[in-house]
N, CA, C and O atoms as CSV, one atom per row, in Angstrom:
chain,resi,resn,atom,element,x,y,z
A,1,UNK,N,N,71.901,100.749,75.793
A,1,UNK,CA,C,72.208,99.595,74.975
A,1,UNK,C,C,72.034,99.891,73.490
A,1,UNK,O,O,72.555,99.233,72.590
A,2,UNK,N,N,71.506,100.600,73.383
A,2,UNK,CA,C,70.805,101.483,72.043
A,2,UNK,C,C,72.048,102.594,71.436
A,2,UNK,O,O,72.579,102.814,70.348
A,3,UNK,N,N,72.098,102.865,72.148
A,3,UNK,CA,C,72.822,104.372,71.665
A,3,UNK,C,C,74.680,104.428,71.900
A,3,UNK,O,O,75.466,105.365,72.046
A,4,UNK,N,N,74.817,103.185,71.854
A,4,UNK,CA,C,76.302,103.215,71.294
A,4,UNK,C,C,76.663,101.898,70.797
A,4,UNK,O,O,75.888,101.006,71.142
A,5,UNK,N,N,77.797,101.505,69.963
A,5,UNK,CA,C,78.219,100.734,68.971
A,5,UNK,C,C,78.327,99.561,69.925
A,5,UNK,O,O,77.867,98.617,69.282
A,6,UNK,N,N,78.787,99.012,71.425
A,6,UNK,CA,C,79.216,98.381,71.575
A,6,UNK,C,C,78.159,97.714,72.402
A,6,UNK,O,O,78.304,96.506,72.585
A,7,UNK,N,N,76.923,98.421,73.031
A,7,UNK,CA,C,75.875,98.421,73.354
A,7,UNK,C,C,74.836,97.264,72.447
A,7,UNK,O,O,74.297,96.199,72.745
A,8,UNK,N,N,74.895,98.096,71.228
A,8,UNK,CA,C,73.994,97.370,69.605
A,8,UNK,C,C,74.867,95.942,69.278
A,8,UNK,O,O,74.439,94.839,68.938
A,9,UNK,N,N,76.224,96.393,69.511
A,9,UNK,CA,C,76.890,94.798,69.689
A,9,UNK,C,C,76.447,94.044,70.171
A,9,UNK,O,O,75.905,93.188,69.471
A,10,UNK,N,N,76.406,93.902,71.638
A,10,UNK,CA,C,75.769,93.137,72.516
A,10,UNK,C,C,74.436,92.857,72.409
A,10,UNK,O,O,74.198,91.812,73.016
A,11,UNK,N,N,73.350,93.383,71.847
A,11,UNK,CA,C,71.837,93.628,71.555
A,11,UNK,C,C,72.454,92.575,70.607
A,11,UNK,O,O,72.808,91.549,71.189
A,12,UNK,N,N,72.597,92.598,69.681
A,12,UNK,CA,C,72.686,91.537,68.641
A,12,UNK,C,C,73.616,90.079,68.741
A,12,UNK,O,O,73.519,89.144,67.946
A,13,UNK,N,N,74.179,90.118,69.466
A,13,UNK,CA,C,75.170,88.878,69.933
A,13,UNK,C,C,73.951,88.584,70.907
A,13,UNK,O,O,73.788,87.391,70.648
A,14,UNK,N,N,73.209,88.821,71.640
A,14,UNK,CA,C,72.075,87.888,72.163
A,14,UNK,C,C,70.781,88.045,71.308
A,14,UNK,O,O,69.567,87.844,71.348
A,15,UNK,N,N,71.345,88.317,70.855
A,15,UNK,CA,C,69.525,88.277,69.717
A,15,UNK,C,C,69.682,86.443,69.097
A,15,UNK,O,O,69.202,85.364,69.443
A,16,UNK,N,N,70.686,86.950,67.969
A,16,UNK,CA,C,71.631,86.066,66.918
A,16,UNK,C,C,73.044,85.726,66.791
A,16,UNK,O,O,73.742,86.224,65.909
A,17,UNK,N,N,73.386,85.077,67.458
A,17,UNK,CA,C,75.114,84.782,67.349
A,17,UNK,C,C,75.557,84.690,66.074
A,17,UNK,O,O,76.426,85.481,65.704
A,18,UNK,N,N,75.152,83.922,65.371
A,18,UNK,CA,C,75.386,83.245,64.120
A,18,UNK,C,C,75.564,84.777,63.174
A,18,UNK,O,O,76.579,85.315,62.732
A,19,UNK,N,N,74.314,85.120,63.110
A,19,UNK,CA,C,74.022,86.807,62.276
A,19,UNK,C,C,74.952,87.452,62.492
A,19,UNK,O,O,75.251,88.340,61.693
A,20,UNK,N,N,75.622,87.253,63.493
A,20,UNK,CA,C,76.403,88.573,63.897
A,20,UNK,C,C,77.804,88.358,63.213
A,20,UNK,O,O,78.619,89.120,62.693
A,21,UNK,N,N,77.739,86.927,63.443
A,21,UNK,CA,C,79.572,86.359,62.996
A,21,UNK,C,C,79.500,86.692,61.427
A,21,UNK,O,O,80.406,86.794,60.600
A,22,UNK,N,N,78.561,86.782,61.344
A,22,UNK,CA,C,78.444,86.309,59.267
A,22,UNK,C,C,78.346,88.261,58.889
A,22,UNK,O,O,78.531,88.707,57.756
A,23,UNK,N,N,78.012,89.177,60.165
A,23,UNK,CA,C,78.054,90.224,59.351
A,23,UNK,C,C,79.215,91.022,59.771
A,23,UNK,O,O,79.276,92.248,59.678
A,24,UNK,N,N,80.368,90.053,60.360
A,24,UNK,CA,C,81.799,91.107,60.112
A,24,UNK,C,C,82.097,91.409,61.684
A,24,UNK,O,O,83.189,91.743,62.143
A,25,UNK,N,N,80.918,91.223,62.391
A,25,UNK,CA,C,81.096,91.577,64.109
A,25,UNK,C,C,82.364,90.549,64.831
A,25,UNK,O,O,82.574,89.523,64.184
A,26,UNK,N,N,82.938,90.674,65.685
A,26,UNK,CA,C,83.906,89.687,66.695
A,26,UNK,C,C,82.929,89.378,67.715
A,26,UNK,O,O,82.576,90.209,68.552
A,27,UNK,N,N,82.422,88.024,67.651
A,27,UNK,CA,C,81.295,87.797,68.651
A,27,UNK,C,C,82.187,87.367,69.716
A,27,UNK,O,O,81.755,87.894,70.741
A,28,UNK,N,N,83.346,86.583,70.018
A,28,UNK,CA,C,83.744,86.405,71.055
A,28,UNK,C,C,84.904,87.474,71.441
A,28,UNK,O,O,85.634,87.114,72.364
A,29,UNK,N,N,85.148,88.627,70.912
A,29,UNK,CA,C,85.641,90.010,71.521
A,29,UNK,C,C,84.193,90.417,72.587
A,29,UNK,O,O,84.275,90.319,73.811
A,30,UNK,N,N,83.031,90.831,71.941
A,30,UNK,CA,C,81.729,91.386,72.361
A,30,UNK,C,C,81.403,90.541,73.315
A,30,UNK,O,O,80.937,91.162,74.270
A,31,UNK,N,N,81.440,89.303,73.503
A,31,UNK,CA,C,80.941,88.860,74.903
A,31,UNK,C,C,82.157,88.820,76.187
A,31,UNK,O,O,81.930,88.812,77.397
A,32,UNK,N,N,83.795,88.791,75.342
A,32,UNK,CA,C,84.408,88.716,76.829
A,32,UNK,C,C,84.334,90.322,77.407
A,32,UNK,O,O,83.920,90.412,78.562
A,33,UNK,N,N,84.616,91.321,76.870
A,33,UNK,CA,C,84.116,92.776,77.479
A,33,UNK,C,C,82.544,92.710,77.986
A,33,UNK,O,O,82.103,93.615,78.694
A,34,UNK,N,N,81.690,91.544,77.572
A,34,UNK,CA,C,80.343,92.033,78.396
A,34,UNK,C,C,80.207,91.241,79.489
A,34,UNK,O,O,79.335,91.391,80.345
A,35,UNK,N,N,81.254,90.195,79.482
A,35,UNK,CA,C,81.146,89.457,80.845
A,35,UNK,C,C,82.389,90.164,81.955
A,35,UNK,O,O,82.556,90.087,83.172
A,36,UNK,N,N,83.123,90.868,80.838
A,36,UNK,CA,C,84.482,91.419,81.821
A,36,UNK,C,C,83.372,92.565,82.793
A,36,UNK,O,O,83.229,92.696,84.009
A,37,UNK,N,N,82.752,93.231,81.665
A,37,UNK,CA,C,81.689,94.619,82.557
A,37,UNK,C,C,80.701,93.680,83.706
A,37,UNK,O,O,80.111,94.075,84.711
A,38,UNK,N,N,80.731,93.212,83.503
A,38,UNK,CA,C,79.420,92.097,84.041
A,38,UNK,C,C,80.383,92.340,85.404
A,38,UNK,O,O,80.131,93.221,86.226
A,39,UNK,N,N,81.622,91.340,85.520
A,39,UNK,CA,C,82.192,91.155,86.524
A,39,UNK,C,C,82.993,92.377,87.347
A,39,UNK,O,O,83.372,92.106,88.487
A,40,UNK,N,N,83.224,93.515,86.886
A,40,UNK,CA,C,83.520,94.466,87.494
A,40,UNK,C,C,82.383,95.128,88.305
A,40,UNK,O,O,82.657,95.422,89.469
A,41,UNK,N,N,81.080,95.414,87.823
A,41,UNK,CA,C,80.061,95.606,88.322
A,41,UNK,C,C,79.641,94.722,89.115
A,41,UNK,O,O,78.658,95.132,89.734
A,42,UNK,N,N,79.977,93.561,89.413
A,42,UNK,CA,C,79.792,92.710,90.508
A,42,UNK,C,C,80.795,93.695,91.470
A,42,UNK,O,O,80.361,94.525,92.269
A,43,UNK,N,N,81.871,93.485,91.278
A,43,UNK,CA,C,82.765,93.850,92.085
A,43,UNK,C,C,82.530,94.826,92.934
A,43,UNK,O,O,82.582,94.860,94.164
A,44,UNK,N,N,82.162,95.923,91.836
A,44,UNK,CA,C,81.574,97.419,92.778
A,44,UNK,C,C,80.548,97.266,93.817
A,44,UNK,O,O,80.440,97.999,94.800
A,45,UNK,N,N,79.554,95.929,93.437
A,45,UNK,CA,C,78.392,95.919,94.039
A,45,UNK,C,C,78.372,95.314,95.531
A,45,UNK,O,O,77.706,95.535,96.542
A,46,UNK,N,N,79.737,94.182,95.076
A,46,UNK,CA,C,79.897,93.316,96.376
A,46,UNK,C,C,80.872,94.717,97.537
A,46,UNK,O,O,80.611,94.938,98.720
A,47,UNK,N,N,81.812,95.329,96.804
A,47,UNK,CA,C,82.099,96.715,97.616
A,47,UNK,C,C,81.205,97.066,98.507
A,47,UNK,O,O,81.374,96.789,99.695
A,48,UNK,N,N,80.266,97.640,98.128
A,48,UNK,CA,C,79.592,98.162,98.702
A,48,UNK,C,C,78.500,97.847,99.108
A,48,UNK,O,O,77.779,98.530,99.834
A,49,UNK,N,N,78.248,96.643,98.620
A,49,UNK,CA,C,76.961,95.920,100.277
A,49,UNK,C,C,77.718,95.043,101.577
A,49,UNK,O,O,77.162,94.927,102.669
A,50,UNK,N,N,79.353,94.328,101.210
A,50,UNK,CA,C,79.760,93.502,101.851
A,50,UNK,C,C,80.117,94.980,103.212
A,50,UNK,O,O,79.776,94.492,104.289
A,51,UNK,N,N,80.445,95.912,103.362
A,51,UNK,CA,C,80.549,96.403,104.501
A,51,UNK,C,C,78.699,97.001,105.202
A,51,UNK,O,O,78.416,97.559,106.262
A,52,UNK,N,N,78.289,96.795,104.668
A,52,UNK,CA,C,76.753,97.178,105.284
A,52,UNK,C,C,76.327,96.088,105.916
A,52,UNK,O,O,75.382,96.100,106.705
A,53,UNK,N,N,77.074,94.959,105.577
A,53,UNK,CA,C,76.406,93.602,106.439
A,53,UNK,C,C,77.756,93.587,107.596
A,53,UNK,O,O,77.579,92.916,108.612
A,54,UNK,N,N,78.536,94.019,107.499
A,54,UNK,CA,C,79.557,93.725,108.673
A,54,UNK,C,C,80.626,92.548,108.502
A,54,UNK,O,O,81.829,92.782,108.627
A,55,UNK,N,N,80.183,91.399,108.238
A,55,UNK,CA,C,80.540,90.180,107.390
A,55,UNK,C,C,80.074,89.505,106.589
A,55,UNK,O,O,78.900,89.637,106.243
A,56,UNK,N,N,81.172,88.282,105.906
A,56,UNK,CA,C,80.129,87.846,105.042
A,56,UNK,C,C,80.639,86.365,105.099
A,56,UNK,O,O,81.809,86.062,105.336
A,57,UNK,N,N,80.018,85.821,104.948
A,57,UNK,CA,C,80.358,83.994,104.519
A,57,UNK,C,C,80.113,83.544,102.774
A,57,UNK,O,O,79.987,84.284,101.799
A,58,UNK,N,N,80.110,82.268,102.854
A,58,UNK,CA,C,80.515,81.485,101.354
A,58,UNK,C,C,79.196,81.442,101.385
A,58,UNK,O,O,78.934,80.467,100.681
A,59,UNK,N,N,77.832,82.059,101.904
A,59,UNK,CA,C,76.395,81.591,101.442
A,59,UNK,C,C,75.763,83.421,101.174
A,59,UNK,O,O,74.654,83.798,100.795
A,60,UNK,N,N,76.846,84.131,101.510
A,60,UNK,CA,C,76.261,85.523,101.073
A,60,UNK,C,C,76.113,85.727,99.604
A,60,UNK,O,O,76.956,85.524,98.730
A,61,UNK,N,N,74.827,86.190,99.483
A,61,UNK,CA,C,74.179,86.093,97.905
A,61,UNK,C,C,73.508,84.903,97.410
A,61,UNK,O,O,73.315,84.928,96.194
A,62,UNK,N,N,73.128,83.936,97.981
A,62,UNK,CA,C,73.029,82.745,97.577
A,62,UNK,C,C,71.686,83.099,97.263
A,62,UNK,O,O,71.048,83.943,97.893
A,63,UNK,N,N,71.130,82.263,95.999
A,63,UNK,CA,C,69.892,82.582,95.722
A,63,UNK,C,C,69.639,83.870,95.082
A,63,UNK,O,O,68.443,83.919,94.797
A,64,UNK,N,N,70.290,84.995,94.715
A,64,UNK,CA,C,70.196,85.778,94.013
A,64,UNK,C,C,70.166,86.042,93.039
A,64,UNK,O,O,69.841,87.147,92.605
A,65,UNK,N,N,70.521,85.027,92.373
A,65,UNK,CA,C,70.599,85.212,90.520
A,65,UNK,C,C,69.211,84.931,90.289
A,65,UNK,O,O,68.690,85.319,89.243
A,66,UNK,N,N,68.513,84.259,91.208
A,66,UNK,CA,C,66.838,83.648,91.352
A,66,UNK,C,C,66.328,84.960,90.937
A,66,UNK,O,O,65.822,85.225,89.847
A,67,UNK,N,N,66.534,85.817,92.007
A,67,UNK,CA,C,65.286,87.151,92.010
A,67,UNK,C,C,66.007,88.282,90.932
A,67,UNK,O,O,65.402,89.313,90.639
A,68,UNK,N,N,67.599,87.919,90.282
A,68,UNK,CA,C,68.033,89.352,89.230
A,68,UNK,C,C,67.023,88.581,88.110
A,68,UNK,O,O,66.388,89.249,87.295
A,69,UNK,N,N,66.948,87.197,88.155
A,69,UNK,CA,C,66.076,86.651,86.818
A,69,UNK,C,C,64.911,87.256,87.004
A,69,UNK,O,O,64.678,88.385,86.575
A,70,UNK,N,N,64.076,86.541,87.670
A,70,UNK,CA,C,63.094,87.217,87.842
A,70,UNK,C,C,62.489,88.689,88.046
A,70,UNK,O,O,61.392,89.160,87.745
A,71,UNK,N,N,63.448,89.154,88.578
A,71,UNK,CA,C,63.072,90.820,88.193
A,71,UNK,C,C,63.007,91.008,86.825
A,71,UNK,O,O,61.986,91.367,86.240
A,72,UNK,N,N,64.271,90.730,86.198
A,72,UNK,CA,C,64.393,91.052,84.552
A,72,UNK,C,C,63.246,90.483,83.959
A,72,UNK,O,O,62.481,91.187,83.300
A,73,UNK,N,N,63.053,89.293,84.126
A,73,UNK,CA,C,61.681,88.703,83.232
A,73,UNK,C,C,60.390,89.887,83.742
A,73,UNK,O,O,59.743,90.510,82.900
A,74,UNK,N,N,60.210,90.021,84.974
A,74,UNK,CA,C,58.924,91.018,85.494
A,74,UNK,C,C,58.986,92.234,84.357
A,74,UNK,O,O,57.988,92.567,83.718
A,75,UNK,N,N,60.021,92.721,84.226
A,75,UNK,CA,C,60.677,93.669,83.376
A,75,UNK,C,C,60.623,93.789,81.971
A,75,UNK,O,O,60.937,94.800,81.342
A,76,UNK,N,N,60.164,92.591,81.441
A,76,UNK,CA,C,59.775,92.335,80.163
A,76,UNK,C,C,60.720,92.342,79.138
A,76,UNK,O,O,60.481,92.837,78.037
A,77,UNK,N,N,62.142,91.644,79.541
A,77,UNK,CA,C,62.978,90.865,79.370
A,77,UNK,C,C,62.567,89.518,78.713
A,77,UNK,O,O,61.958,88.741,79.449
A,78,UNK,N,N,62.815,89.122,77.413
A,78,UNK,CA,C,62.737,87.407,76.785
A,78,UNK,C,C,63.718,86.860,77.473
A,78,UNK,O,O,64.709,87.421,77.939
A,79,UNK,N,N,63.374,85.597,77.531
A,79,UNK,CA,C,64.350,84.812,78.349
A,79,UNK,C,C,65.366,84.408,77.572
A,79,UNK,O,O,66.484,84.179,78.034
A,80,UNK,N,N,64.942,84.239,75.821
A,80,UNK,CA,C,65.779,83.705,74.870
A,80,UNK,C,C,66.737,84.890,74.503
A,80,UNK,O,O,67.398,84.707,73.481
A,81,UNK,N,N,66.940,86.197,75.236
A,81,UNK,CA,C,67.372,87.274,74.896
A,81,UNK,C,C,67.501,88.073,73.912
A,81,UNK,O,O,67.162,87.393,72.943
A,82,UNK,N,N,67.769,89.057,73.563
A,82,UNK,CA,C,68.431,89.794,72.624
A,82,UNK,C,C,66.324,91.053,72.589
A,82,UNK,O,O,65.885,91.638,71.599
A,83,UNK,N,N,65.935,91.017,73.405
A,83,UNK,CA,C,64.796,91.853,73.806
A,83,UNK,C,C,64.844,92.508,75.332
A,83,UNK,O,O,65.034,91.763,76.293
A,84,UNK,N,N,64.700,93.641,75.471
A,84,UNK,CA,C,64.725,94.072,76.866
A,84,UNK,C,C,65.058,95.466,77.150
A,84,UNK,O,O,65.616,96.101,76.256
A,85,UNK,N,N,64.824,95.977,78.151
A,85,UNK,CA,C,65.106,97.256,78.580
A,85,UNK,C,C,65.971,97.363,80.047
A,85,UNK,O,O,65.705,96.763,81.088
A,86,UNK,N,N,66.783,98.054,79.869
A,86,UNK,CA,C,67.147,98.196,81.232
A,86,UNK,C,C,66.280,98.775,82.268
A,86,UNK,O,O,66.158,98.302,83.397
A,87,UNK,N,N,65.639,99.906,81.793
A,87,UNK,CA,C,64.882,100.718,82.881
A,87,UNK,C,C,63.451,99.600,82.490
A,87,UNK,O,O,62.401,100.117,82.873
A,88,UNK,N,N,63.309,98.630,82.020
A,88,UNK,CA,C,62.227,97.799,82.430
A,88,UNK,C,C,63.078,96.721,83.552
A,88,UNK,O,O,62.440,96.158,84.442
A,89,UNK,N,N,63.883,96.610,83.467
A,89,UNK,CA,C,64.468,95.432,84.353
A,89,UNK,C,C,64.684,96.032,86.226
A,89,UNK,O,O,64.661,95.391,87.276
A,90,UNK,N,N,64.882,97.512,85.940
A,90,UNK,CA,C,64.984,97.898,87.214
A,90,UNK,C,C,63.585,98.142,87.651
A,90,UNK,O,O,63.462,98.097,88.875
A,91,UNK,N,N,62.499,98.387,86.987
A,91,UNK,CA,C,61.263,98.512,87.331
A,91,UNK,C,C,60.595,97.049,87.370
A,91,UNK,O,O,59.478,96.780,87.812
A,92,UNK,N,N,61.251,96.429,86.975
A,92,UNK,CA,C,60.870,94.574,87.426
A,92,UNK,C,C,61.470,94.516,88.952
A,92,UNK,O,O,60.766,94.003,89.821
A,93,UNK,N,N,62.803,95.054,89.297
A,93,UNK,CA,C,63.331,94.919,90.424
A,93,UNK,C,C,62.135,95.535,91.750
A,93,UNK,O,O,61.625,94.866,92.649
A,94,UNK,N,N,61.967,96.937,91.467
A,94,UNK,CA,C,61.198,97.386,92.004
A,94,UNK,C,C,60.068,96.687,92.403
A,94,UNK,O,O,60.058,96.153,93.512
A,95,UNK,N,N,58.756,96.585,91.376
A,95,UNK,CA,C,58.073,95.619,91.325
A,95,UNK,C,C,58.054,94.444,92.483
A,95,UNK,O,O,57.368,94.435,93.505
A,96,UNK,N,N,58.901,93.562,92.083
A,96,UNK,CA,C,59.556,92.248,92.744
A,96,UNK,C,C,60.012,92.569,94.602
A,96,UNK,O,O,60.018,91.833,95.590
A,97,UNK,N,N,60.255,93.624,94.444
A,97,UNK,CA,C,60.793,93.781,95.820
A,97,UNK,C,C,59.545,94.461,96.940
A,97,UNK,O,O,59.698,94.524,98.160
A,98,UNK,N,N,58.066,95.024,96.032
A,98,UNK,CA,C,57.432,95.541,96.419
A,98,UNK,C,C,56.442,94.489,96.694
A,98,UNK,O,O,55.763,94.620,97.712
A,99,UNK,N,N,56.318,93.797,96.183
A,99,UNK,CA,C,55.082,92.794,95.858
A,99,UNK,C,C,55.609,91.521,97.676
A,99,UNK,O,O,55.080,91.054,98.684
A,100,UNK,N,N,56.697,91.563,97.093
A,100,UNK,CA,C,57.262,90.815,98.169
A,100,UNK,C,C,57.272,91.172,99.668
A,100,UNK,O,O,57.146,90.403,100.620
A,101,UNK,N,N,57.422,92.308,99.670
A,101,UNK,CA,C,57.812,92.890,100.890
A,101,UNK,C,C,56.201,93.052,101.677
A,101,UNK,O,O,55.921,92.731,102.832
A,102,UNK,N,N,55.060,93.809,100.362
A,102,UNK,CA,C,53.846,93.513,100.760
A,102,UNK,C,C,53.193,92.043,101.465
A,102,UNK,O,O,52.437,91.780,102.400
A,103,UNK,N,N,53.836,91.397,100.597
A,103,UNK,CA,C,53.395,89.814,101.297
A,103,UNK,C,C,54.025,89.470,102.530
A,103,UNK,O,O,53.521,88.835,103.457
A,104,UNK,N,N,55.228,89.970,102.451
A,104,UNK,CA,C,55.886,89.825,104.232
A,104,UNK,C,C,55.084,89.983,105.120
A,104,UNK,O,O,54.579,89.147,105.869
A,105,UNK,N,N,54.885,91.550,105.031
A,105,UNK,CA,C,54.305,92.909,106.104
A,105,UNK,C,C,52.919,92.478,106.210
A,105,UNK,O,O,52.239,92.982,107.104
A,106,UNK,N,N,52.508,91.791,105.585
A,106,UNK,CA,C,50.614,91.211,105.763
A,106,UNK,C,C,50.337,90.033,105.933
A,106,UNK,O,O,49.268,89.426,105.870
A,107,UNK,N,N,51.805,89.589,106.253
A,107,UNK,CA,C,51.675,88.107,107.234
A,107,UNK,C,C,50.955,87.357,105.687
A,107,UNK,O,O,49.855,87.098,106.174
A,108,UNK,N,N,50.861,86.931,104.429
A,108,UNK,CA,C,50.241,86.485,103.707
A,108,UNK,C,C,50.962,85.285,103.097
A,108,UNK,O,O,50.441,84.353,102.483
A,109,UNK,N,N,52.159,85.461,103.354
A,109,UNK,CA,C,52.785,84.324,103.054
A,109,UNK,C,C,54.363,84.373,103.795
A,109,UNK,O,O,55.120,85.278,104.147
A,110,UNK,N,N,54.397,82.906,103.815
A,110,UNK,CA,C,56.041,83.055,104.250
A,110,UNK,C,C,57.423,83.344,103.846
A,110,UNK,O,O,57.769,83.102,102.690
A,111,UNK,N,N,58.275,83.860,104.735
A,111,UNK,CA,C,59.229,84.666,104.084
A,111,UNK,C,C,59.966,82.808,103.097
A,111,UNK,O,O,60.444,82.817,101.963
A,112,UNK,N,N,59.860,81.907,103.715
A,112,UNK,CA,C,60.482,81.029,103.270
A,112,UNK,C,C,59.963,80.789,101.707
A,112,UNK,O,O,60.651,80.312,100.805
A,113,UNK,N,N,58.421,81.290,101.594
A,113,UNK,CA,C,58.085,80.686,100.467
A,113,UNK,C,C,58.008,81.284,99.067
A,113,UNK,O,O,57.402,80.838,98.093
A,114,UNK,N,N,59.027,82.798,99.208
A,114,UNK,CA,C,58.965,83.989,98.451
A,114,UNK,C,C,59.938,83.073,97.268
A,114,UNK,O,O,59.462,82.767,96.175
A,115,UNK,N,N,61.197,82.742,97.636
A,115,UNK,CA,C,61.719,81.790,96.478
A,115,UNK,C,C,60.644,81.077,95.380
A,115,UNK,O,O,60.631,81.244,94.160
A,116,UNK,N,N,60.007,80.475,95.959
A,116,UNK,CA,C,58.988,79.293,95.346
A,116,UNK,C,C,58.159,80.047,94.497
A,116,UNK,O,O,58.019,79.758,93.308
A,117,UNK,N,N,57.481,81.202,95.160
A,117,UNK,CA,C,56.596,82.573,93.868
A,117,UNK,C,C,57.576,82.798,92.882
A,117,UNK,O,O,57.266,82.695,91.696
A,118,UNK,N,N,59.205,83.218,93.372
A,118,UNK,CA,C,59.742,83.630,92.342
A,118,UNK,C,C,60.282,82.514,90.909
A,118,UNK,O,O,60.667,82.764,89.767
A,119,UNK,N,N,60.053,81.161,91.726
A,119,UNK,CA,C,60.352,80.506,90.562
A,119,UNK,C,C,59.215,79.991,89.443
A,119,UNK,O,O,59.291,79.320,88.415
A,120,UNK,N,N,58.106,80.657,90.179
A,120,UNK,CA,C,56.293,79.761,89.417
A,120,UNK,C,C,56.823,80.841,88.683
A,120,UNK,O,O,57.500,80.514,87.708
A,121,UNK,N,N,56.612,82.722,89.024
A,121,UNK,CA,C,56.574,83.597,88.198
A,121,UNK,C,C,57.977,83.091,86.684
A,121,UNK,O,O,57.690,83.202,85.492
A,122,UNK,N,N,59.108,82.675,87.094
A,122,UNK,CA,C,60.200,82.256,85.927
A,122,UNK,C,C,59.345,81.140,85.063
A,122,UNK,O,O,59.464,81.175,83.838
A,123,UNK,N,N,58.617,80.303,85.574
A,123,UNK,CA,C,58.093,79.066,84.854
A,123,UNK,C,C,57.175,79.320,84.465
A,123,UNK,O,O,56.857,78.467,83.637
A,124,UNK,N,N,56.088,80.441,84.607
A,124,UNK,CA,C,54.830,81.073,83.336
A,124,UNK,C,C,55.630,81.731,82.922
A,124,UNK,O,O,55.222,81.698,81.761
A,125,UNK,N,N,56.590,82.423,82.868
A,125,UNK,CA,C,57.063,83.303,81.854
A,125,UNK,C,C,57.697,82.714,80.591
A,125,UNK,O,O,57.556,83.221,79.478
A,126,UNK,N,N,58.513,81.440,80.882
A,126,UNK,CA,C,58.881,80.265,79.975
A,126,UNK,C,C,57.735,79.968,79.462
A,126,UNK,O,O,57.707,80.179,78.250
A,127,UNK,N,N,56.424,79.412,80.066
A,127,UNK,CA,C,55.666,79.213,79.127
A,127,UNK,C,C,55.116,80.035,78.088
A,127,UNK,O,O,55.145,79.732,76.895
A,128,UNK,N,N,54.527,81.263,78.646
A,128,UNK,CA,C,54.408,82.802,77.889
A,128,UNK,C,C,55.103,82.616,76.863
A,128,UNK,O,O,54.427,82.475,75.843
A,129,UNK,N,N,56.836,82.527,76.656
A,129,UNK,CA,C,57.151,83.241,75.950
A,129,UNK,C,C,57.838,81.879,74.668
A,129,UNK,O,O,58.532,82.024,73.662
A,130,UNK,N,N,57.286,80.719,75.266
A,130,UNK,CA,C,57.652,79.581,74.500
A,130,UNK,C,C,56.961,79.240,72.750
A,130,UNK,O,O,55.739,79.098,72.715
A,131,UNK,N,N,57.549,79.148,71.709
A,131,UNK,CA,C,57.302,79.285,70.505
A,131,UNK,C,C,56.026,78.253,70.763
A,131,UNK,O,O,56.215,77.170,71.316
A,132,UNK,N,N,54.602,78.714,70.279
A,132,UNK,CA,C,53.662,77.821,70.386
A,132,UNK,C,C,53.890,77.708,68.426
A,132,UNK,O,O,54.046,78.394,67.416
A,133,UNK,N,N,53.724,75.960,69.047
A,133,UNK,CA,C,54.373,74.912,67.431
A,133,UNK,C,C,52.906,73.939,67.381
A,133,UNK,O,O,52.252,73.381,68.262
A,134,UNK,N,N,52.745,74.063,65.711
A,134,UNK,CA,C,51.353,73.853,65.509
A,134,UNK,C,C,51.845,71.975,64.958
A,134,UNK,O,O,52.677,71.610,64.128
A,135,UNK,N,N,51.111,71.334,65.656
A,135,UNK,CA,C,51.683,69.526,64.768
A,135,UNK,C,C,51.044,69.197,64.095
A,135,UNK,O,O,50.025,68.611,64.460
A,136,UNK,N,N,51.337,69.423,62.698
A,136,UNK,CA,C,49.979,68.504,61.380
A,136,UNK,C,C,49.853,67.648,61.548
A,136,UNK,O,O,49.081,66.989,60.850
């Protein structure tokens, strides 16, 4: 994200929109190529898990944008963006998938209730990372 022009684009179109328009950048060129990449990389991804399941229905994936958030936040990802690492976001994934899987395998909690951790962990992290505002 660092080390090429279109990369630092994107770093700064979620940092500051506004900043970016005022310093000469095409902010809405830079986000439809990052949602076009976005969606091709879906594509590849759904490739190649939709034949490992055999089939799929209109509820395959459901709930997943839950745990890519939450990995990324584990990852030390701002929620308000324009901060983050990729190789922190895959080591949030990791993380997230380990912690979880531990709680499966030790009977410690239910598989039903792994959603519900992942959304407390999204809602301290909002608080964490929420501008603390002082009231005279």
């Amino acid at each position: 994200m660092y080390r090429t022009r279109f990369g630092r684009h994107v770093v700064a179109v979620g940092s500051n929109r506004e900043v970016v328009r005022h310093s000469g950048i095409n902010v809405s060129r830079v986000r439809l190529w990052a949602f076009m990449l976005q969606g091709v990389t879906v594509a590849v991804a759904v490739i190649l898990y939709v034949p490992r399941l055999g089939s799929t229905s209109a509820t395959t994936g459901n709930m997943w944008e839950l745990q890519a958030i939450t990995a990324v936040v584990i990852g030390g990802t701002a929620l308000k963006g324009g901060a983050g690492r990729v190789w922190g976001s895959i080591a949030g994934a990791f993380i997230l998938e380990l912690v979880g899987n531990i709680m499966l395998l030790t009977n410690f909690i239910s598989e039903y209730l792994l959603l519900a951790i992942q959304g407390t962990i999204i809602i301290l992290a909002m608080l964490v990372q929420r501008p603390l505002t002082r009231k005279a």
